[in-house]
N, C-alpha and C positions, 0 to 999 in steps of 0.2 A: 633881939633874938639871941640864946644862946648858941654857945659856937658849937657847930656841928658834929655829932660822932662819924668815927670813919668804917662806912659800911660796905659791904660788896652787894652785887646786884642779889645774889642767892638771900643774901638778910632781906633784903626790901622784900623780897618777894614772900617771904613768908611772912612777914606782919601785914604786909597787903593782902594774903589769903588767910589769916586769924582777924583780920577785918572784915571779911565778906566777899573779896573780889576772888572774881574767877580770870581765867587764862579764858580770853575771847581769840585771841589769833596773834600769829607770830610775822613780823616783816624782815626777814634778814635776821639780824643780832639784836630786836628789837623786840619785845614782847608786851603786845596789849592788854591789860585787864581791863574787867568793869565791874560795879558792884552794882546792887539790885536798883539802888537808886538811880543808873543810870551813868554814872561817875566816870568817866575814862580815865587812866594813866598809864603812860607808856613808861617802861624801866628799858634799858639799853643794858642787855646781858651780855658780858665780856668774861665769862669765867670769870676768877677770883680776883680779879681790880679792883681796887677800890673805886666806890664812884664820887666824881668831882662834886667838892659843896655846893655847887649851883646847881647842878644836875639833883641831888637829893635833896637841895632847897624846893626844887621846883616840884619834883614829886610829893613830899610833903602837903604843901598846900594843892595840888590837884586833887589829892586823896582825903584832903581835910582831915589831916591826922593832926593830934596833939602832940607838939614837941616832944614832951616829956614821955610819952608814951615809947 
């Protein structure tokens, strides 16, 4: 796998809603989407942090995003 770019939660979040998902519900710092297929991903919103590469590894593949995307 290439090595991760360093994103903040506000970037996921917008390639996650240019993918389809919507904002289902918020827990805390913690915001759910889903996309029509059913697909959950939680992204952990902290303002402008970056987020840890496991953390956006892991969203990644819940989202069935392509890397290079």
């Amino acid at each position: 796998m290439p090595r991760l770019p360093r994103v903040t939660a506000r970037q996921v979040i917008v390639l996650l809603e240019k993918k389809g998902f919507k904002l289902a519900r918020q827990s805390g710092s913690h915001k759910i989407y889903k996309s029509l297929a059913g697909v959950r991903v939680t992204v952990p919103f902290h303002d402008n942090k970056i987020l840890h590469p496991k953390i956006l590894k892991s969203i990644i593949e819940d989202a069935g995003i392509d890397l290079l995307e």
